[in-house]
N, C-alpha and C positions, 0 to 999 in steps of 0.2 A: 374668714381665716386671714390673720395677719400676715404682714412679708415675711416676718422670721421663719411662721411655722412652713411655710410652701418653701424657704429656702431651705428645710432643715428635711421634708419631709421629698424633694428632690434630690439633695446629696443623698440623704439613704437609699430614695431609687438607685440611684447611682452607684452606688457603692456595690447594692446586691446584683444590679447586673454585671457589675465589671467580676465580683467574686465568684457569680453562677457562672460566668462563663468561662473562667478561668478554672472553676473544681473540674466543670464539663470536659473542657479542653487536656483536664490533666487525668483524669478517671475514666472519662466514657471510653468504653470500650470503643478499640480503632481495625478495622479493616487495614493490614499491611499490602495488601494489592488494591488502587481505585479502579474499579471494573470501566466507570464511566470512561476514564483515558487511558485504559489500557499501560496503567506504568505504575510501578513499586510507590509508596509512600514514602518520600522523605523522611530517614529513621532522626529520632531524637539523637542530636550531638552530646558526646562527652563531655562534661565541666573540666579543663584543666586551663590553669595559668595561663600556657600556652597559646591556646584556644582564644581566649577574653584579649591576651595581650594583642593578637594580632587582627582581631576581632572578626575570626573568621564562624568562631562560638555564636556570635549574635547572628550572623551572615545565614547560618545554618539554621539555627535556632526559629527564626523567621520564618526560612521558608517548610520548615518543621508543622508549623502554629497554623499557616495559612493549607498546608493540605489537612491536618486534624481538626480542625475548627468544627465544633456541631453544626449536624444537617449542612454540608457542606454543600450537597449537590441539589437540596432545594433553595437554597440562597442562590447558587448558581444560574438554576432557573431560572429563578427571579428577577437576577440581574439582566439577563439572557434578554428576555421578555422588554424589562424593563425599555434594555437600549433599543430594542427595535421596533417596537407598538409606540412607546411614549419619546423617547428621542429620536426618535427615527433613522436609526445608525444604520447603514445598509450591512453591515457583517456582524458579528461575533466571535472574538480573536481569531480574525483571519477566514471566519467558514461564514458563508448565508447560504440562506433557502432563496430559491426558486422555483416556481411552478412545482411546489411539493419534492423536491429534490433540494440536497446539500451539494456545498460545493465549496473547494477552500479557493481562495483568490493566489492567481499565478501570473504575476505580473511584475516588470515586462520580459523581453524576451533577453535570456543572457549569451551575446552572441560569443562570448569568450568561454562559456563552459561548452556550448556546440563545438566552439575548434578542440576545445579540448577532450570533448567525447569521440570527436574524428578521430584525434591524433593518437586513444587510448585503442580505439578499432584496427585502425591503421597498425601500427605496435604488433599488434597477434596478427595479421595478418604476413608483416613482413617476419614474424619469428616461426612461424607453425604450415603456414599454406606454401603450395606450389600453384601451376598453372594448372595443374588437373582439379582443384579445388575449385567449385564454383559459391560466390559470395552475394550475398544479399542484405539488404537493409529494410525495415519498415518503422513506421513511427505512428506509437497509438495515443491521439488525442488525449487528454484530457479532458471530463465534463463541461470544463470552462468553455471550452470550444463552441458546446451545445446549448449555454445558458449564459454566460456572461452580458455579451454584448446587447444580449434581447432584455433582459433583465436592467441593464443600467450601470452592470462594475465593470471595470476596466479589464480590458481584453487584450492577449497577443491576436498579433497577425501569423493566423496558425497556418496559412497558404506560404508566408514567407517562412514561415518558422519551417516546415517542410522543405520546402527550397533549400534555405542553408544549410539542411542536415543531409542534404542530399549531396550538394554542394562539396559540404567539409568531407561526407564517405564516398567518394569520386570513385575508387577500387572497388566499390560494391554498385550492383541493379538496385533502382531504388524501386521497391514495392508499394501502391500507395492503397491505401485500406482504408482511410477517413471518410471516403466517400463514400463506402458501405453501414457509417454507423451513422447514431443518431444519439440524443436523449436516453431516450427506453433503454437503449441497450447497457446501461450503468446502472449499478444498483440507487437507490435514492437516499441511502445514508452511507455509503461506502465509496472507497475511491474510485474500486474495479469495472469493469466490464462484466457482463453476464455472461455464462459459459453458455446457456438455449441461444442466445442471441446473437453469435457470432460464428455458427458455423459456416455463414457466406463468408466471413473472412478467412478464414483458415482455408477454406474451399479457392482462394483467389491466391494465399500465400504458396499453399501444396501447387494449383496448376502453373503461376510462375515457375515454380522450382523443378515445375514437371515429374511431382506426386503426383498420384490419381488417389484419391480419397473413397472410401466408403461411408455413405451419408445413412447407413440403414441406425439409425438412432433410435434408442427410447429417453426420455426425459422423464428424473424423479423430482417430488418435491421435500426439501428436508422439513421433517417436523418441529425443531425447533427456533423458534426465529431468530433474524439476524441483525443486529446493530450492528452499524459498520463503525468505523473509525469515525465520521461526523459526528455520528451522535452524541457524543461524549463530548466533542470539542466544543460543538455549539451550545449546548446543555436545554435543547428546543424540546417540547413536549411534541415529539413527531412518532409515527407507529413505524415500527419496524418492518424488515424488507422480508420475503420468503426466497431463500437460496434454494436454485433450480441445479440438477447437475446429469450430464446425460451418460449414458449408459451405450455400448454395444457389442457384438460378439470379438470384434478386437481392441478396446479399453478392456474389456471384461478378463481377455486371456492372458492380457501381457502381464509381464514382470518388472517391476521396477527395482534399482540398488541404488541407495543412500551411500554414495561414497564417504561422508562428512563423519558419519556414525560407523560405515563397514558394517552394514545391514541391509538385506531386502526390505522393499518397502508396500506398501497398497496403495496404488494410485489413487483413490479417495479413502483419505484415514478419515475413518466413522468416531474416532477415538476425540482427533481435534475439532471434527465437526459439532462435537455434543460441548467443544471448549468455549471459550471465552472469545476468540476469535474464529468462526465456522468457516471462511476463506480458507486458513487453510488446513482446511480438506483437502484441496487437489494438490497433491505432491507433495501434503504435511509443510507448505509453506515454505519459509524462505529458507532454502539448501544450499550451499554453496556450489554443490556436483552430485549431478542423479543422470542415473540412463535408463532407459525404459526400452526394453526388449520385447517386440512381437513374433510370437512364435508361429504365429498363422501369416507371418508375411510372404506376398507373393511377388516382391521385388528386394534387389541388394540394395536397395541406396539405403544411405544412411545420414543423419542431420545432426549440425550439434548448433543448436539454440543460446544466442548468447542475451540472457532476458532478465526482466527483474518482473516483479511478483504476478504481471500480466502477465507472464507467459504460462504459469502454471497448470490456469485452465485452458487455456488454449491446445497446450500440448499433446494430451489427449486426446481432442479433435482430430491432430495429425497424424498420429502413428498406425495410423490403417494404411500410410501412404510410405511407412518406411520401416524397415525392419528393425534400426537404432535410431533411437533420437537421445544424443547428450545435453542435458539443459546447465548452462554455466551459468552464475551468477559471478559476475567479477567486483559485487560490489563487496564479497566476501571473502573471495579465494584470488591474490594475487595470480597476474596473467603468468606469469615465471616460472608458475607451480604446475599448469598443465601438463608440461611433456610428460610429467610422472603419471597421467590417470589418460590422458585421452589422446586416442588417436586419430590425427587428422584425417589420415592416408585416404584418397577419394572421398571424402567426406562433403557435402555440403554447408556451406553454413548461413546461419541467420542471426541478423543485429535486431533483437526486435524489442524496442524499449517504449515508454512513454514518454510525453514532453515530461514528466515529473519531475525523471529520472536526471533526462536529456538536458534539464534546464537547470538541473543543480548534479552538472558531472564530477560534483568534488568527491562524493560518495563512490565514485566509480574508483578501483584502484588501476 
């Protein structure tokens, strides 16, 4: 075969792939939710003038192309694969494995979002509490903690990082719980902690606080399985995790209210559990303001938890040890807004966040 015909009969290849993948991209049917990460498909932009002259048409357009692209998520893979067996990249935008665990890299330690998570605690304290309010803080690791450093990627120093956050909430007891977890206790494609594998800590936060707990548990397993948030990010061929969640005669009886919605609620919704995300199940996820009322309590105290998504399950664990427990998420509901829903008066309260959270306070309002 001469040069012409192999140049001529390469431009054709060319051409039919550039046009196949271009009908594909324009006709294949598109999934407007990617399940793999959990977020809406960039919808196709508008053609106007407007748009082109300022070129925010192509800006869009782009990143349009690049989430519809066929077989998006076995290319992914691929890639996935690709950088970590044959280039030997140690992450995958920002998440690697570990001894069969994901994990996203959190590095280094940002000591100005710590003051500024102090400063934002501090704030509700001096606006809401008196001296009869007793204040507590605790800080729950990150996986990092348990894989990083062993593994090879860059690590905080989670002893100091402790320290400082202890440091910057001087007005609260600092509770320390790190020393109770491990590895195991995090799901192995998810950010969380396990709800079975933490009632020692909940068990160490109540007898600080001087709850007494009831540990008579049952533990179920959910049927469907679970991808956590990794999964999707890393786009690894990994098997998914089985969500445990426990059960007992006071999770069972109490009441929860959805302040956000002005609804009661079910302390594990079976509804989001069968969803896309099964997390949250426990307290239907991230709420801005929920309280959970035990009618079988046999003490008046009451807790108001100031938490982001780790507290969910944890919560439950606790309310055999109090008759209210209010869970605020302030990364949703301005601190300002409280006096309208929640009463301090005797109240206990608890800061109990992750370095996640802890380390990027800008999400905190």
């Amino acid at each position: 075969m001469d040069t012409k015909k192999k140049d001529f009969i390469l431009c054709i290849t060319f051409a039919l792939l550039l046009t196949g993948g271009f009908l594909l991209c324009m006709f294949m049917p598109k999934e407007q939710y990617l399940v793999s990460e959990r977020r809406m498909l960039n919808p196709m932009p508008k053609l106007s003038a407007e748009g082109v002259w300022s070129g925010r048409f192509m800006t869009d357009f782009e990143a349009h192309t690049v989430d519809a692209f066929p077989f998006r998520d076995s290319l992914r893979r691929i890639k996935a694969l690709t950088a970590l067996n044959i280039f030997r990249r140690q992450d995958n935008n920002g998440v690697y494995a570990a001894e069969g665990f994901l994990a996203s890299l959190e590095y280094p330690m940002n000591e100005a979002s710590l003051t500024r998570a102090g400063e934002r605690f501090r704030y509700i304290c001096e606006k809401y509490l008196t001296d009869e309010n007793k204040v507590y803080i605790s800080v729950i690791p990150d996986k990092n903690c348990f894989l990083a450093s062993q593994s090879g990627h860059l690590s905080m120093d989670y002893v100091d990082f402790e320290k400082q956050m202890a440091d910057k909430a001087y007005f609260a007891e600092y509770i320390q719980i790190s020393d109770l977890l491990e590895r195991d206790d995090y799901y192995k494609t998810d950010t969380h902690w396990r709800q079975e594998k933490i009632t020692d800590v909940a068990q160490r936060l109540a007898q600080t606080m001087g709850a007494s707990l009831s540990q008579d548990y049952e533990i179920h397993t959910l049927e469907q399985d679970f991808y956590g948030v990794y999964h999707g990010q890393a786009a690894l061929p990994l098997p998914p995790d089985k969500l445990l969640y426990v059960t007992g005669e006071d999770i069972n009886n109490c009441k929860a209210y959805n302040w956000q919605e002005k609804k009661e609620m079910p302390v594990y919704d079976m509804e989001k559990a069968a969803g896309l995300d099964p997390y949250e199940m426990f307290l239907s996820g991230s709420l801005s303001l929920l309280t959970i009322e035990n009618p079988n309590t046999r003490t008046d105290k009451k807790l108001i938890m100031f938490r982001d998504s780790f507290g969910s399950s944890i919560a439950p664990l606790l309310i055999s040890g109090y008759s209210q427990i209010t869970l605020v998420d302030i990364r949703y509901i301005h601190p300002d807004y409280l006096g309208q829903f929640v009463d301090f008066e005797s109240c206990d309260v608890l800061f109990l966040y992750s370095t996640l959270v802890l380390n990027h306070s800008d999400t905190i309002k």
